[in-house]
C-alpha positions, -999 to 999 in steps of 0.1 A, spaced: 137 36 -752 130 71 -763 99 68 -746 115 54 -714 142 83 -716 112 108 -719 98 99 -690 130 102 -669 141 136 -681 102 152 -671 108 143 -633 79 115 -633 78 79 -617 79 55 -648 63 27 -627 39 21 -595 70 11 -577 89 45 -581 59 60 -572 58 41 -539 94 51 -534 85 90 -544 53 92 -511 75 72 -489 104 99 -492 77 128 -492 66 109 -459 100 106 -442 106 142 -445 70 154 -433 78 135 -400 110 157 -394 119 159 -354 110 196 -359 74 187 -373 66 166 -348 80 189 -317 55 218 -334 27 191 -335 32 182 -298 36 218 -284 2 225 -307 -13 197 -287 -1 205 -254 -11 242 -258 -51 229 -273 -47 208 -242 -38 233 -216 -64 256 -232 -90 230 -223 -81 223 -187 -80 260 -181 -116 266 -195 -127 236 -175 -113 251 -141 -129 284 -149 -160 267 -158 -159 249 -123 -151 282 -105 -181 297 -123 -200 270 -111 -189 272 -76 -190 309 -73 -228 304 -85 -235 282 -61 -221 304 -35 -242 338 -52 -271 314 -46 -265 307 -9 -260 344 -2 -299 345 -9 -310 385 -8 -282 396 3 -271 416 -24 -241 433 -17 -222 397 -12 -241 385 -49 -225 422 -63 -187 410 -46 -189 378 -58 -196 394 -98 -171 416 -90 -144 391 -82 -153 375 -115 -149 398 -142 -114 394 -149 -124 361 -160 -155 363 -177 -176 387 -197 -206 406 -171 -232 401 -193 -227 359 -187 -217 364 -151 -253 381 -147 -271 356 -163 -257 333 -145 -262 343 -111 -296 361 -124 -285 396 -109 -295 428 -117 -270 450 -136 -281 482 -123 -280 465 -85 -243 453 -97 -234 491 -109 -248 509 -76 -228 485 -51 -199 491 -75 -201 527 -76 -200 518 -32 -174 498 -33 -150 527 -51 -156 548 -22 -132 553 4 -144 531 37 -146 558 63 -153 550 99 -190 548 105 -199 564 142 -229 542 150 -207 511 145 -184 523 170 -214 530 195 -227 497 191 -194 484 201 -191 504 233 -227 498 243 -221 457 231 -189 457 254 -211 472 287 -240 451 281 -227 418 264 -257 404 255 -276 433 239 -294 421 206 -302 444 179 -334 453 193 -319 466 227 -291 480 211 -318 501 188 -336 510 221 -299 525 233 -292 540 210 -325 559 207 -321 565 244 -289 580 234 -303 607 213 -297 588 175 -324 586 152 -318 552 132 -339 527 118 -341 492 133 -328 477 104 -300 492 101 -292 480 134 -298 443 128 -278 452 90 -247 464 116 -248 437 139 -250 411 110 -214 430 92 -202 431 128 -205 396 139 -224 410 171 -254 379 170 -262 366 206 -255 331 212 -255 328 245 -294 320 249 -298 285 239 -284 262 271 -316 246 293 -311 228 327 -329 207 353 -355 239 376 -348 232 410 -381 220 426 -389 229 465 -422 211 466 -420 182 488 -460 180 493 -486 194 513 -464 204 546 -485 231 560 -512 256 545 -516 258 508 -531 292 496 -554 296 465 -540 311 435 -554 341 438 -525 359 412 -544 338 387 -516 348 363 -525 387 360 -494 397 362 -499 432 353 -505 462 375 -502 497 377 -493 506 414 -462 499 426 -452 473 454 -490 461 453 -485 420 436 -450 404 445 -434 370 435 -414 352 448 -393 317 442 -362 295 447 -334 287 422 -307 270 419 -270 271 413 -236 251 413 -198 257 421 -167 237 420 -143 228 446 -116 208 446 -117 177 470 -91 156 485 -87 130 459 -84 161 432 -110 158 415 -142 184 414 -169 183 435 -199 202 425 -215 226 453 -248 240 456 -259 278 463 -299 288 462 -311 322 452 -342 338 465 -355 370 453 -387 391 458 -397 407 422 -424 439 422 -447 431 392 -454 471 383 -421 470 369 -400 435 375 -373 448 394 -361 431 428 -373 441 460 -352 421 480 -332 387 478 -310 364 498 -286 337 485 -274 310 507 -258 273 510 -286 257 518 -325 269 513 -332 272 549 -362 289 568 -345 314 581 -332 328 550 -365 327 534 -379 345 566 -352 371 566 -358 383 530 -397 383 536 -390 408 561 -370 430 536 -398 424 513 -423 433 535 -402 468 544 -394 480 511 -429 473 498 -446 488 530 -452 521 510 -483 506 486 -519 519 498 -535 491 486 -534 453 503 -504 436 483 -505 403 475 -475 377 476 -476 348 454 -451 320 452 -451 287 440 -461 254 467 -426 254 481 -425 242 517 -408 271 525 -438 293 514 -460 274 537 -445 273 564 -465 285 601 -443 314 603 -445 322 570 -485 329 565 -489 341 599 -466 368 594 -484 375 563 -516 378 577 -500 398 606 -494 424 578 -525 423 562 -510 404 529 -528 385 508 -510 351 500 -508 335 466 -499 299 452 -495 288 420 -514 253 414 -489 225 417 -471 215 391 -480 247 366 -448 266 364 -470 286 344 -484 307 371 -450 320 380 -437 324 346 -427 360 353 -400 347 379 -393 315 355 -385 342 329 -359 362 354 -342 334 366 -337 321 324 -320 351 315 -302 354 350 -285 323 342 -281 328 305 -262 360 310 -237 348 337 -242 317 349 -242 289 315 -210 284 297 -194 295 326 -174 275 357 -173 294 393 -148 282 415 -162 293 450 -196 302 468 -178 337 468 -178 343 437 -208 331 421 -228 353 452 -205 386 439 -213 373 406 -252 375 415 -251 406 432 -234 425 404 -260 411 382 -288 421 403 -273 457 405 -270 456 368 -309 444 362 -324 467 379 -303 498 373 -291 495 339 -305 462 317 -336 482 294 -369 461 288 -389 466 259 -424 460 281 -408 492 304 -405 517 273 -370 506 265 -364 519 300 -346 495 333 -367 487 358 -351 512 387 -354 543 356 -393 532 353 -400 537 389 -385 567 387 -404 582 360 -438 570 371 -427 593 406 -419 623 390 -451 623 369 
């Protein structure tokens, strides 16, 4: 009993059942509503942690992808770094990406400067909005022309921040064929495809192209028209002699700008040469004999071989690109203004790179005066 009594007054179960009864109240208290609230928000906060380092992982990830797209363009890889440091130490950020630090620093140090307006970016924009479809190699030639001493590159770098890229040369259609067999006298291709030469108005070309408008019928709907171009082209420097645009392609029109052709080129002192494709307008009686009449040698490419004309083939591809695809004309008026203002503009203004970065009119020109 004293034993027993001992045991009480020290504090200490005197059996495995108060013992039992002793965790189980230690236990009850340890799972307090206030314990268990800090163990959830403990939980919830690990939790959160881990979702948030997950969707920076995943923006990591995607911004690397996107570092990796950009290729060598390093100015986007050094925006993309930049973009990212508030989230993640440099050092892993270039790692990742595998960029240069000392590439990062110098577009930083860039990027700190005020933007200030840059003046060639505002004279490719005026000579983009007179000549809309300028690449960055004509636009170089300008501005050269223009008096400014800049690098190609720099150009093409320009146009590329600008958004200036040419797309308007990628549309192909059915070539209009005049061939309709051997209707009359068929000359020998005596051009052969030397389409170079040095004296002016000596080797011509000629041929037939064409075009559509639409006008509204009775029932409404659209009804597609056709208009067919036909210009002379000097080969010293590609620029057209003469041309006449019509509803049909009739013989008289071809007749009446062979006659202009024939004036304005009257001036060579060499025997000129005309050569044309196998059209049936090119072979034609009164055709040839007024050829001969003027002492002109004919030309014909061989049938089939669009090949041998390829220098007219090439004029009437951009003619088209420039104002006739992606476009709808409305009336045989104004597709022919439309064609006449282009015409104007080729030869006057639109610079070749075969001509010295010079139009076709400004090359005649200078080959006078010297």
């Amino acid at each position: 009993m004293d034993q027993g009594l001992s045991q009480g007054r020290c504090g200490c179960p005197s059996s495995q059942t108060e013992r039992k009864n002793t965790h189980y109240a230690k236990t009850t208290q340890r799972k307090h509503p206030r314990h268990a609230a800090r163990r959830d928000h403990t939980a919830a906060a690990y939790t959160s942690r881990r979702e948030s380092e997950t969707a920076h992982r995943e923006r990591l990830f995607k911004r690397t992808q996107e570092a990796a797209s950009a290729g060598k363009d390093a100015e986007q890889k050094a925006r993309i770094v930049h973009s990212l440091r508030g989230e993640f130490q440099l050092k892993d950020i270039l790692a990742v990406i595998e960029f240069s630090k000392a590439t990062y620093m110098y577009w930083q140090k860039k990027f700190a400067q005020p933007e200030v307006p840059d003046e060639r970016e505002q004279r490719i924009l005026a000579i983009r909005k007179e000549h809309k479809d300028y690449g960055y190699r004509r636009l170089w030639a300008q501005l050269r022309n223009l008096g400014y001493r800049i690098n190609r590159k720099t150009v093409q770098r320009i146009v590329q921040k600008l958004g200036l890229q040419v797309h308007s040369f990628t549309h192909r259609t059915r070539k209009y064929s005049s061939y309709r067999g051997s209707v009359g006298t068929v000359a020998d291709n005596l051009l052969n495809r030397r389409f170079k030469t040095s004296i002016p108005h000596q080797k011509i070309t000629t041929d037939t192209s064409e075009f559509k408008y639409w006008l509204q019928g009775e029932d409404g709907k659209s009804v597609a028209h056709k208009l067919y171009f036909d210009p002379y082209m000097d080969l010293f420097n590609n620029e057209i002699v003469s041309f006449h645009i019509g509803q049909t392609p009739s013989a008289a029109g071809i007749q009446a700008v062979l006659e202009e052709a024939i004036r304005v080129t009257s001036d060579c002192p060499y025997r000129r040469t005309f050569h044309s494709d196998q059209g049936w307008a090119y072979q034609m009686k009164s055709y040839t004999k007024r050829l001969k009449e003027e002492r002109i040698f004919q030309s014909m490419s061989r049938k089939g071989n669009c090949l041998d004309n390829s220098v007219m083939e090439n004029f009437f591809g951009l003619l088209k690109q420039e104002i006739y695809y992606g476009r709808v004309y409305h009336s045989y008026e104004e597709l022919k203004t439309a064609i006449e203002e282009y015409i104007v503009y080729y030869n006057e203004c639109r610079i070749k790179e075969s001509l010295g970065w010079l139009s076709p009119a400004q090359y005649r020109r200078k080959h006078l005066a010297a």
